[in-house]
Backbone as numpy.savetxt, mean C-alpha at the origin, in Angstrom:
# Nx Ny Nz CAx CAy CAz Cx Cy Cz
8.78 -12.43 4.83 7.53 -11.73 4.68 7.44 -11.15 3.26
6.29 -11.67 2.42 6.05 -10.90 1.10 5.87 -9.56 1.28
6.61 -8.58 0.49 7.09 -7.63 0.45 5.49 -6.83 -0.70
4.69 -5.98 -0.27 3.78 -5.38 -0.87 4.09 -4.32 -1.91
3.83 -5.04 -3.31 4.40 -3.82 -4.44 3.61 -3.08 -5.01
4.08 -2.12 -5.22 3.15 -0.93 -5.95 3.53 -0.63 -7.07
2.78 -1.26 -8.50 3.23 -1.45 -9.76 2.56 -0.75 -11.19
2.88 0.77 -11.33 2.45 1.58 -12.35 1.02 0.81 -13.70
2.03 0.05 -14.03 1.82 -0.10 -15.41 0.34 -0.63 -15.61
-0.06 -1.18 -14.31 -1.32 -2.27 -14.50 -2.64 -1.29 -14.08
-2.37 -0.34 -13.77 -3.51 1.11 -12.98 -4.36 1.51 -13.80
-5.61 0.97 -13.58 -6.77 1.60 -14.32 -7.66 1.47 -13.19
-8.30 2.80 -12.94 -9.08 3.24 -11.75 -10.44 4.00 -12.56
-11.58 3.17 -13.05 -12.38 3.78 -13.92 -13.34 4.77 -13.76
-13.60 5.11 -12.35 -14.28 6.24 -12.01 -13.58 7.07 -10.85
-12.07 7.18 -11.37 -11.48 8.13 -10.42 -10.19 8.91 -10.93
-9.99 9.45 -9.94 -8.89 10.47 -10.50 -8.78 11.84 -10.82
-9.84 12.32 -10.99 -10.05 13.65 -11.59 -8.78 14.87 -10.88
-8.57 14.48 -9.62 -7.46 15.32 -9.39 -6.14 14.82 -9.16
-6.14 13.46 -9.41 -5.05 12.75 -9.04 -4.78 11.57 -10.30
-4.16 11.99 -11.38 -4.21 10.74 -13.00 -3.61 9.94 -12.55
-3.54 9.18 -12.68 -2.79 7.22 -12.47 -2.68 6.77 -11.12
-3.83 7.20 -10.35 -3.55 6.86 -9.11 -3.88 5.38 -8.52
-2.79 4.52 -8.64 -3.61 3.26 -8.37 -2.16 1.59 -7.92
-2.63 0.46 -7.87 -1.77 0.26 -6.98 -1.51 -1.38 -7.28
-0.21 -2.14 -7.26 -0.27 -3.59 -7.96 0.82 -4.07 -6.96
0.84 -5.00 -6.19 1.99 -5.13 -6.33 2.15 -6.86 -6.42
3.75 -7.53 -6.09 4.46 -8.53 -6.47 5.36 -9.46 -5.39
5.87 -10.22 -5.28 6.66 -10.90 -4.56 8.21 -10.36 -5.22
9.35 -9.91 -4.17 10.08 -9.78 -4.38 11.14 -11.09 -4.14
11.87 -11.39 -5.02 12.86 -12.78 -5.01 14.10 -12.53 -4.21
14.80 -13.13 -3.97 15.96 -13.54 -3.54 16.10 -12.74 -2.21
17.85 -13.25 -1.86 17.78 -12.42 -0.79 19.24 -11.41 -1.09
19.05 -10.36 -0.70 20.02 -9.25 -1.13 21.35 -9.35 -0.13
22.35 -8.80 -0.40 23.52 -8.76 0.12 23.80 -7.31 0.39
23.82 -6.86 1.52 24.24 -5.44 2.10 25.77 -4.87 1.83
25.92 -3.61 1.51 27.07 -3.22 1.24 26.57 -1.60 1.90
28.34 -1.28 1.78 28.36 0.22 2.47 28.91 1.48 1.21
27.80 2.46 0.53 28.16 3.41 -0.54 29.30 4.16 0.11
29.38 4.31 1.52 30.29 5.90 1.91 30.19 5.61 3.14
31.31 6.77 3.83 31.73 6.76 5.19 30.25 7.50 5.84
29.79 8.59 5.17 28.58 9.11 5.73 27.05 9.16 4.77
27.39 7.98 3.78 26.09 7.88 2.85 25.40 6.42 3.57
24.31 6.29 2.84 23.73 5.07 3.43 23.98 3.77 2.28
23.67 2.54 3.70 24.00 1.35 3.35 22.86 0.81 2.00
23.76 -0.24 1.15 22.59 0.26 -0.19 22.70 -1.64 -0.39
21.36 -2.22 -0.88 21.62 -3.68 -1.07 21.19 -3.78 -2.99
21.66 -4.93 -3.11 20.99 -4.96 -4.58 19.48 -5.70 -4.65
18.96 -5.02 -5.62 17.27 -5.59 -5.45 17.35 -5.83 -7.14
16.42 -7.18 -7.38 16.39 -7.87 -8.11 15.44 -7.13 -9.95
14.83 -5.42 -9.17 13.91 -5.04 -10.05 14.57 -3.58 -10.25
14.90 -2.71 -8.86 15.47 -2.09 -8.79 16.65 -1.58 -9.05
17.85 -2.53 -9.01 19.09 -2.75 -8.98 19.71 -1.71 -7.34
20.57 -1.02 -7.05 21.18 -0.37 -5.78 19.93 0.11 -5.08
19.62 -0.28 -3.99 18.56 0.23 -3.14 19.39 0.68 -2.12
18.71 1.95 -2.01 19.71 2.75 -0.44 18.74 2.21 0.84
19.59 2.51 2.03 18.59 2.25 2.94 19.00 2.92 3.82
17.86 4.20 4.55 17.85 4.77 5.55 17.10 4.18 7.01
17.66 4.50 8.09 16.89 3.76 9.56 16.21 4.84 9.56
15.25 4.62 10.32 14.20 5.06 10.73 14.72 5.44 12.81
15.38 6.50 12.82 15.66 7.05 14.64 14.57 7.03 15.28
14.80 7.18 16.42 13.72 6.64 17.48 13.10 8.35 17.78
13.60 9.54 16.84 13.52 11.31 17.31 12.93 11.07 15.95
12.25 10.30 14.81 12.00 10.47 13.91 12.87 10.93 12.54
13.65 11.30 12.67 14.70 11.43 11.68 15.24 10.28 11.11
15.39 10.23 9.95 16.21 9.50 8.88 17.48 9.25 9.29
18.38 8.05 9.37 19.90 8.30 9.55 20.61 7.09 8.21
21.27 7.73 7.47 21.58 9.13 7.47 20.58 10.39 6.85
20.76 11.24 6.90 19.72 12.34 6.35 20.09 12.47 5.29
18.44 11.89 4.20 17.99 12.33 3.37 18.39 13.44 2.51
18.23 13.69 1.34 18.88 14.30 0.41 17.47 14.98 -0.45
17.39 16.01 -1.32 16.52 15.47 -2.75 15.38 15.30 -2.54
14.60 14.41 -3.59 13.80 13.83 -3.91 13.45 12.61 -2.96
14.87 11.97 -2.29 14.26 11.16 -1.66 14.13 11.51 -0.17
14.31 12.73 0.28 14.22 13.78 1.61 12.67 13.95 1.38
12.00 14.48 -0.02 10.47 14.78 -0.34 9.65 13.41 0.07
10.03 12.84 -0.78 9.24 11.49 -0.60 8.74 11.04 0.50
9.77 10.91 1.70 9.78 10.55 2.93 8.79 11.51 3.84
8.99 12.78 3.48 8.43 14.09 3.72 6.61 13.69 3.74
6.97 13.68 2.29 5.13 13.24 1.73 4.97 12.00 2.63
5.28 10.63 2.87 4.72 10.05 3.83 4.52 10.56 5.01
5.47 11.20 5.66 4.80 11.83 6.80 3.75 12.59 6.76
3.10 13.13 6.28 2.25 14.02 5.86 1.07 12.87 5.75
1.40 11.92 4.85 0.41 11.10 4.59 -0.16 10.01 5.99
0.59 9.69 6.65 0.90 8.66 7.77 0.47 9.66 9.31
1.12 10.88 9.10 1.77 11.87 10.56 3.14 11.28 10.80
3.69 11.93 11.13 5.34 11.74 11.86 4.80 11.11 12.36
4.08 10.77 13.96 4.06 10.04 14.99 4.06 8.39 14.22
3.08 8.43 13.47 2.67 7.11 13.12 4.02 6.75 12.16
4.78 7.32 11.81 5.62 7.23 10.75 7.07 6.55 11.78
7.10 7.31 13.02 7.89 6.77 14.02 7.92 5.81 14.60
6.90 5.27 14.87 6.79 4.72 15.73 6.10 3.03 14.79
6.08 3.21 13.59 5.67 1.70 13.13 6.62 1.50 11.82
8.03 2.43 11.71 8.73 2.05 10.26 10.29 1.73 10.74
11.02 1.12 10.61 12.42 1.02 11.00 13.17 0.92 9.37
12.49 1.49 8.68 13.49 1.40 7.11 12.70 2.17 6.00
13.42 2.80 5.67 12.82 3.74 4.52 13.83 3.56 3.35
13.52 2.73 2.67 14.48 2.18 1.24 14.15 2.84 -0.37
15.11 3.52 -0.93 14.92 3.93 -1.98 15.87 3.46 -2.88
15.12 3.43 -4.30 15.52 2.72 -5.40 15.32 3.68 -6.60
15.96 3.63 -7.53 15.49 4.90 -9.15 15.84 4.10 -10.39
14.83 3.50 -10.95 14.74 2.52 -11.84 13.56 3.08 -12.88
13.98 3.94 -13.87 13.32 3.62 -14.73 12.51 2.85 -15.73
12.89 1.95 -15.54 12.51 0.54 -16.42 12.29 -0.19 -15.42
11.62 0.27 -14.34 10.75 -0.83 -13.51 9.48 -0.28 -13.41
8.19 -0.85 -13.30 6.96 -0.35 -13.14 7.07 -0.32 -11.45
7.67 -0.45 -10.84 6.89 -0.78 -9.59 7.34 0.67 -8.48
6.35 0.88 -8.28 6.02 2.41 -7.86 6.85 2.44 -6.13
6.51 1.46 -5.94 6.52 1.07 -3.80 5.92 -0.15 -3.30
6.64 -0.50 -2.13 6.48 -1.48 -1.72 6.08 -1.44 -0.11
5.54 -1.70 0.21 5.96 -1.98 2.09 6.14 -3.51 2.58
6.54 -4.05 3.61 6.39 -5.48 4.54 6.97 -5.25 5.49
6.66 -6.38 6.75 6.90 -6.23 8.08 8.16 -6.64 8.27
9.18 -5.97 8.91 10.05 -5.89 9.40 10.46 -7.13 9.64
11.85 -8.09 10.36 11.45 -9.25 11.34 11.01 -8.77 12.96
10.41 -7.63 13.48 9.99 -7.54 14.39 8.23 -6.83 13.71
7.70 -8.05 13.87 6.29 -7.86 13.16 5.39 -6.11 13.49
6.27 -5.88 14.00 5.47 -4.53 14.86 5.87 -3.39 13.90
6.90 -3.69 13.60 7.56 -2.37 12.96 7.61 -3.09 10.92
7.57 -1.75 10.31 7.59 -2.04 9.15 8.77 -1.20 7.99
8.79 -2.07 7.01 9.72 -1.13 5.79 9.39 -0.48 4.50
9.32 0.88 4.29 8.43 0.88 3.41 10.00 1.26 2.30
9.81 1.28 0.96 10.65 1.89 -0.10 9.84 1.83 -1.72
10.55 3.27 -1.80 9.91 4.11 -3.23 10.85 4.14 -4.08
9.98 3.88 -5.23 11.37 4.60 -6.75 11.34 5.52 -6.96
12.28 6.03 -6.76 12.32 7.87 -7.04 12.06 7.83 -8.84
12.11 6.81 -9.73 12.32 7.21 -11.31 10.22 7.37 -10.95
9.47 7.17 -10.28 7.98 7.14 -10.79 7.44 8.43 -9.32
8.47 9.11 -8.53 7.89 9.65 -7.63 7.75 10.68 -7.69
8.09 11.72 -8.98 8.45 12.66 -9.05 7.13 13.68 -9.02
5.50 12.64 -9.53 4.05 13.79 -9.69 3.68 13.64 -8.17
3.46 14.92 -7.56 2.81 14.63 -6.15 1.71 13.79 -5.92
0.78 13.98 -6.63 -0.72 13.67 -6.94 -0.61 11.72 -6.87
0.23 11.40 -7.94 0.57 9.94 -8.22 1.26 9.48 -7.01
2.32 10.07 -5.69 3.10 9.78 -5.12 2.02 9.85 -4.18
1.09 10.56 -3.43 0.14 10.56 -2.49 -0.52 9.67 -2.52
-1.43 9.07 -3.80 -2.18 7.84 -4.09 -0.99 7.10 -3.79
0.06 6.68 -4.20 0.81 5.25 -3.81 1.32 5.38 -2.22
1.69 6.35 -1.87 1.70 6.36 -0.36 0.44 6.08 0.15
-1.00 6.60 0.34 -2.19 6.21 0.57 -2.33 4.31 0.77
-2.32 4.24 -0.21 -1.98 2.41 -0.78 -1.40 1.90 0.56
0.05 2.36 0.57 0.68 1.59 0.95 0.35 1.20 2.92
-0.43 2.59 3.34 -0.27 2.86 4.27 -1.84 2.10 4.84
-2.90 1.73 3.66 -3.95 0.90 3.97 -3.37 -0.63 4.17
-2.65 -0.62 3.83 -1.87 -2.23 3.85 -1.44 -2.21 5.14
-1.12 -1.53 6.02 -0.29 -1.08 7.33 -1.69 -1.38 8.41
-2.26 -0.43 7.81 -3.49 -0.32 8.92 -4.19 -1.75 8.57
-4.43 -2.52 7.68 -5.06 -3.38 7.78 -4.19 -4.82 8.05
-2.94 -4.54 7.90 -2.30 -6.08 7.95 -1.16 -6.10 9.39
-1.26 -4.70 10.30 -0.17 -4.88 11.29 -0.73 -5.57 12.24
-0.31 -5.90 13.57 -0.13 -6.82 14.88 -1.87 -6.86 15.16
-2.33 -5.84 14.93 -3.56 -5.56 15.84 -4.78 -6.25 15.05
-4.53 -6.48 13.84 -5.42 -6.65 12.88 -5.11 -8.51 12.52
-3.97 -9.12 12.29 -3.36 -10.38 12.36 -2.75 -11.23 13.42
-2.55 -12.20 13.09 -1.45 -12.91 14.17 -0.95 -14.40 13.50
0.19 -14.51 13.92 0.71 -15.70 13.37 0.22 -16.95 13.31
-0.18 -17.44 12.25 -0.63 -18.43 11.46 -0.45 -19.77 12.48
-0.94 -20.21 13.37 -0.71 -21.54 14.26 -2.11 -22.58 13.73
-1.64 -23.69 12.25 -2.41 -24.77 11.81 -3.56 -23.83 11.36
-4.91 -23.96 10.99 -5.40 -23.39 9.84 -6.12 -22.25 10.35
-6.50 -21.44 9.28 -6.49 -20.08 9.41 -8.12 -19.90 9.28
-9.14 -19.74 10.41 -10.42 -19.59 9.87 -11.06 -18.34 9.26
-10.00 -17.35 9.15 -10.42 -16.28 8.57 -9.64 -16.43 7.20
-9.02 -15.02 7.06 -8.43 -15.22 5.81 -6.82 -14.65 6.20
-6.20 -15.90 5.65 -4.18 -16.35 5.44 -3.98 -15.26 4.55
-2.89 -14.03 5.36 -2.03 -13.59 4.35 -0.34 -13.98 4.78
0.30 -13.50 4.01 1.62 -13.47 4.49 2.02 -12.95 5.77
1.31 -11.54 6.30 1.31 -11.06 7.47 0.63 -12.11 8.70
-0.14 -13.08 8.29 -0.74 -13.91 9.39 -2.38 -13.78 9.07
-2.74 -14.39 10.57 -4.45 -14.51 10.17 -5.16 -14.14 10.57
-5.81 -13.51 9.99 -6.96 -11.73 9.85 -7.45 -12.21 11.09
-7.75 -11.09 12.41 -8.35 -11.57 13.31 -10.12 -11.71 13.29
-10.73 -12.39 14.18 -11.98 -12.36 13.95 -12.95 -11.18 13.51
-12.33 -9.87 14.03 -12.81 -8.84 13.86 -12.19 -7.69 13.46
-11.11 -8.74 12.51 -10.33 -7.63 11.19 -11.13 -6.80 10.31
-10.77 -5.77 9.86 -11.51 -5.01 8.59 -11.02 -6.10 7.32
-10.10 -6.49 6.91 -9.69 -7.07 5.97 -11.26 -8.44 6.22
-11.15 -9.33 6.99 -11.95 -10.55 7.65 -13.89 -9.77 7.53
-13.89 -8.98 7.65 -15.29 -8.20 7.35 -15.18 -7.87 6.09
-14.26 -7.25 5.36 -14.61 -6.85 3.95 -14.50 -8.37 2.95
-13.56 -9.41 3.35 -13.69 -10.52 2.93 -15.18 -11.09 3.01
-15.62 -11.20 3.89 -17.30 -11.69 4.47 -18.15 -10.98 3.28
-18.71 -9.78 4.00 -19.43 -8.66 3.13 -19.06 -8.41 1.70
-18.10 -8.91 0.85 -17.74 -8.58 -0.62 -17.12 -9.82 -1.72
-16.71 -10.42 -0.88 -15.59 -11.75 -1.38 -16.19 -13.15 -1.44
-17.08 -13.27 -0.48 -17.47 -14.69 -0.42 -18.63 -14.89 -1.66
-19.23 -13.95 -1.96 -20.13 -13.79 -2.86 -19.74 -14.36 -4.35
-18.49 -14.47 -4.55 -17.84 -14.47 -5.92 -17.66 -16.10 -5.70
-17.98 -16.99 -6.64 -17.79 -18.72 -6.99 -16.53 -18.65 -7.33
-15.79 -17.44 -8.37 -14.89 -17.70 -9.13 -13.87 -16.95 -8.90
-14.02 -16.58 -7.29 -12.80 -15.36 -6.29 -11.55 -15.86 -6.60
-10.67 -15.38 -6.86 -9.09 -15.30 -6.88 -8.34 -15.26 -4.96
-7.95 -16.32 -4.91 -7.18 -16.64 -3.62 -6.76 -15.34 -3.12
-6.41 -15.88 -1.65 -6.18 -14.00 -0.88 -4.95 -14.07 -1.56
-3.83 -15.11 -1.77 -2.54 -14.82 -1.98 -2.26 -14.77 -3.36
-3.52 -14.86 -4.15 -3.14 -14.83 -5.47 -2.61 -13.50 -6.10
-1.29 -13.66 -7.13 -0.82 -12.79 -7.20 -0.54 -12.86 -9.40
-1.39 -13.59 -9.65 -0.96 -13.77 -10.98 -1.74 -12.79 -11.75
-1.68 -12.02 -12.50 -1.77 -10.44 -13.25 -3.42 -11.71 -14.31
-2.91 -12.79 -14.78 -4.15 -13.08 -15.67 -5.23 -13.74 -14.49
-4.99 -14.41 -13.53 -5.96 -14.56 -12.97 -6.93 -12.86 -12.27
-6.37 -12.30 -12.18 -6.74 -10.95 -11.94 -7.75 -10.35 -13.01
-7.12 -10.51 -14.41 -8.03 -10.04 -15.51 -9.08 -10.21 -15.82
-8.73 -11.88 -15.92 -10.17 -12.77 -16.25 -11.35 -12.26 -14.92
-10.77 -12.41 -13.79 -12.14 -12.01 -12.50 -12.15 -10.35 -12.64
-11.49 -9.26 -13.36 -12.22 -8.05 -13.28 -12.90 -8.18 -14.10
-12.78 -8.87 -15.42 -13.37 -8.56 -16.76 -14.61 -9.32 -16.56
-14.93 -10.23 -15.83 -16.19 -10.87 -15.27 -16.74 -9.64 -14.03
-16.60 -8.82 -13.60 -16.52 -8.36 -12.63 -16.38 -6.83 -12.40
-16.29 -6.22 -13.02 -15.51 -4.83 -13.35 -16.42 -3.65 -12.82
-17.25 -3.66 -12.46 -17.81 -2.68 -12.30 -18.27 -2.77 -10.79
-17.63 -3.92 -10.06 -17.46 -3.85 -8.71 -16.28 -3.48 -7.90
-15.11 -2.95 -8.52 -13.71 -2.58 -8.94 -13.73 -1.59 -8.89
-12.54 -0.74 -8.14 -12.04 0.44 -8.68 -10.47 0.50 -9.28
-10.44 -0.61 -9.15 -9.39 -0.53 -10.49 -9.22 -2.58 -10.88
-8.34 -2.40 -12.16 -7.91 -3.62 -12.47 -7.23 -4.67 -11.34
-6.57 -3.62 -10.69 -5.50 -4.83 -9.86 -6.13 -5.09 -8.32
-7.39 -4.17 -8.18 -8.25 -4.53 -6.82 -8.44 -6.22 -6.95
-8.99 -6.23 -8.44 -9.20 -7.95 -8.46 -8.55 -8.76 -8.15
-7.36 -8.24 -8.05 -6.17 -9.43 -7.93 -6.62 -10.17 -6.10
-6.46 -9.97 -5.00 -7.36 -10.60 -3.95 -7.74 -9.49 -3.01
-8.39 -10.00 -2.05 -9.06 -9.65 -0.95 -8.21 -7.98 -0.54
-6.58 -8.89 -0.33 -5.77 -7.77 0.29 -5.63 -6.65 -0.45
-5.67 -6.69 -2.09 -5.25 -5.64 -2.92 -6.78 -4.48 -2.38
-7.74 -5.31 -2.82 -9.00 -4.70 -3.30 -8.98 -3.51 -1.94
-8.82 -4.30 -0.98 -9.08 -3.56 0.27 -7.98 -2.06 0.28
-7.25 -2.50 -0.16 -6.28 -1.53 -0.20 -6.80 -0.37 -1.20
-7.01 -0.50 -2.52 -7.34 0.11 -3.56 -8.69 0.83 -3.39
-9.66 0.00 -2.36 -10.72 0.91 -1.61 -10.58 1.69 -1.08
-9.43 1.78 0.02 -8.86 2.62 1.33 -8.36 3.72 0.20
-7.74 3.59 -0.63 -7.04 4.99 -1.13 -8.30 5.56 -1.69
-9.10 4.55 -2.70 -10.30 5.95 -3.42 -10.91 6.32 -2.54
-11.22 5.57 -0.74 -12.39 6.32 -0.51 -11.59 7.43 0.26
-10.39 7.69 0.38 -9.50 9.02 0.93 -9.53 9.54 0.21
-8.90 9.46 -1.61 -8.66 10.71 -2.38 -9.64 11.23 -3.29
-11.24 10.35 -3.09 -12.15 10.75 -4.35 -13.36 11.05 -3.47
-14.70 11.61 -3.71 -15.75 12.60 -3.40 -16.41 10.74 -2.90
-17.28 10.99 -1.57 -17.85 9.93 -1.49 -18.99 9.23 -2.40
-19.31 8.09 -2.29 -20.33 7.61 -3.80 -21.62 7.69 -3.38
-22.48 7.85 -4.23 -23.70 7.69 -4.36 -24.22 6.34 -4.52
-25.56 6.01 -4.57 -26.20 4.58 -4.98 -25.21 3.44 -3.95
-26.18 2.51 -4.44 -25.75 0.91 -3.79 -25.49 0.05 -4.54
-24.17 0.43 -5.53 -23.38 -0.14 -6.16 -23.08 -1.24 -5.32
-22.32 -2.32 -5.74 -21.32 -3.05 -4.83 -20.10 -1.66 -4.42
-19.79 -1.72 -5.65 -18.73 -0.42 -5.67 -18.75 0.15 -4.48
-19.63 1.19 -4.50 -20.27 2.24 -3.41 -20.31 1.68 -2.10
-20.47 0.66 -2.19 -20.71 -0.17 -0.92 -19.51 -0.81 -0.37
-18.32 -0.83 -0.83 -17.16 -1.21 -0.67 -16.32 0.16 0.11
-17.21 1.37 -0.33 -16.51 2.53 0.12 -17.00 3.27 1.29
-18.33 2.71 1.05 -19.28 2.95 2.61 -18.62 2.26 3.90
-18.25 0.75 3.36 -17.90 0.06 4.62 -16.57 0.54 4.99
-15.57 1.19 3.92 -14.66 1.53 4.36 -14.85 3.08 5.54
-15.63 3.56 5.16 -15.81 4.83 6.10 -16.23 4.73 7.51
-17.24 3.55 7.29 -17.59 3.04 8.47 -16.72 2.53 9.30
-15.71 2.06 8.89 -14.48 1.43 9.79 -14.34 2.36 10.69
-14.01 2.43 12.32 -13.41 3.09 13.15 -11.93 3.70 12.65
-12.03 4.96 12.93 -11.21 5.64 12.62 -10.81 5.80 10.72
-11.27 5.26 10.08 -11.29 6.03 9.13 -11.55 6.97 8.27
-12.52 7.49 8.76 -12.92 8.56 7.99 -12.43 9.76 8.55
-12.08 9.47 10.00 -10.47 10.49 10.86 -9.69 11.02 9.72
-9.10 9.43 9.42 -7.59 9.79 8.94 -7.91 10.33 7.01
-9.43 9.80 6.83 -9.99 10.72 5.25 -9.86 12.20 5.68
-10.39 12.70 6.35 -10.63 14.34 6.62 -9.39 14.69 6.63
-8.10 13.77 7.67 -6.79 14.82 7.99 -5.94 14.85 6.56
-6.07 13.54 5.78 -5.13 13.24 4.75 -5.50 14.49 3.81
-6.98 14.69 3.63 -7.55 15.67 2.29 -7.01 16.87 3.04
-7.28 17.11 4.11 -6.93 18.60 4.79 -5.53 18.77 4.77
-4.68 18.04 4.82 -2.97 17.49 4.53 -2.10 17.93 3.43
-3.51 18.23 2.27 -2.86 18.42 0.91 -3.84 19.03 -0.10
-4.05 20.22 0.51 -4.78 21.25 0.02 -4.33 21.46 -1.80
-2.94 21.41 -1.69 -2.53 21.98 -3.16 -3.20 20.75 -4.07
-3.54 19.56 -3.73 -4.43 18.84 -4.56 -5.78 18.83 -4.66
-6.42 20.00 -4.08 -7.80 20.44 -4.44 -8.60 18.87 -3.83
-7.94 18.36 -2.54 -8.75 17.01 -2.15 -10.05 18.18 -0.62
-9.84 18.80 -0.34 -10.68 19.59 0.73 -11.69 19.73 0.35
């Protein structure tokens, strides 16, 4: 399962932010396959990652707790997803919480599905997690990818896909991803594939395109954009006019249950002046 990355460097969000600077979201295919090793008798099991280098990895208990327990920065982190997610939801759909501290990597976070498609793994770099504001937007991100790409929303790919093929499987008839594809995507002659993941094909269709965007790397496909919608229309003031833009953020509100989880997330994190 392609592993969903969340990658600093490429974040330009042109009409947002005001309380939250670089809030925004890229991610990548992660390569190879890692080899598990054990740091300590009571530390956690840590694999090597190809961007990262030592990635720790905590389970996710069935009482919600971390095993082993969290430390630090990466005790906060985990913290802030709950907050962002709720414990409940945090329990009951993550079996791995993986942390990495790589300065010289852009890539903020990642999530993908587990091999039990139900449950998922999310992991952060502690070297980019340290501004709350920036760590809420990439948690946000990550957690629209969840809601739009888990069991309920996909299903495994059996011969061709009449909606739209991601790595997670194929958008059901009456996916949000499969509606925002319809309503926003089909319109474009010169759309970038759902699985496209190449940074210049991305450019060329914002820079044709840009002002239907809330950021650079929405362009990249269907799945990003949707994602990069779900976070502005949680962390920024709703839009005015009938932009495409605007209209990308309308339909997101309109979704069942989202504009729920807009009110609890802003009410969640008062110290960011989102209420």
């Amino acid at each position: 399962m392609r592993p969903h990355r969340l990658i600093a460097a490429l974040l330009v969000v042109p009409l947002l932010c005001a309380a939250l600077a670089g809030c925004g979201a890229i991610e990548s295919v992660v390569d190879g396959v890692r080899q598990s090793t054990t740091s300590g008798h009571d530390g956690p099991r840590t694999e090597d990652d190809d961007d990262w280098g030592a990635v720790e990895i905590y389970d996710v208990e069935a009482d919600g707790t971390l095993d082993p327990a969290p430390t630090g920065l990466t005790a906060d982190v985990w913290q802030t997803f709950e907050r962002v997610v709720t414990p409940e939801f945090a329990t009951d759909t993550f079996s791995e919480f993986r942390v990495g501290d790589s300065a010289d990597s852009d890539t903020l976070a990642y999530a993908y599905q587990d091999d039990d498609p139900e449950r998922w793994v999310l992991a952060a770099n502690l070297a980019t997690s340290g501004d709350e504001g920036d760590l809420v937007a990439t948690l946000v991100h990550e957690y629209a990818h969840v809601l739009t790409l888990s069991t309920d929303e996909t299903e495994p790919v059996d011969g061709d896909c009449p909606t739209v093929e991601t790595s997670e499987g194929c958008a059901h008839d009456d996916a949000t991803l499969w509606a925002f594809q319809q309503r926003f995507w089909s319109e474009y002659p010169d759309a970038p594939a759902s699985d496209n993941e190449d940074a210049a094909v991305a450019e060329e269709f914002y820079e044709a395109h840009e002002a239907d965007f809330v950021s650079d790397y929405a362009a990249t496909n269907v799945v990003e954009d949707l994602a990069e919608t779900f976070m502005t229309y949680v962390l920024e003031d709703e839009p005015d006019g009938d932009s495409t833009l605007a209209r990308k953020l309308r339909f997101v509100g309109d979704r069942p249950g989202f504009a729920d989880i807009r009110d609890r997330i802003r009410a969640e994190f008062p110290e960011l002046g989102l209420s």
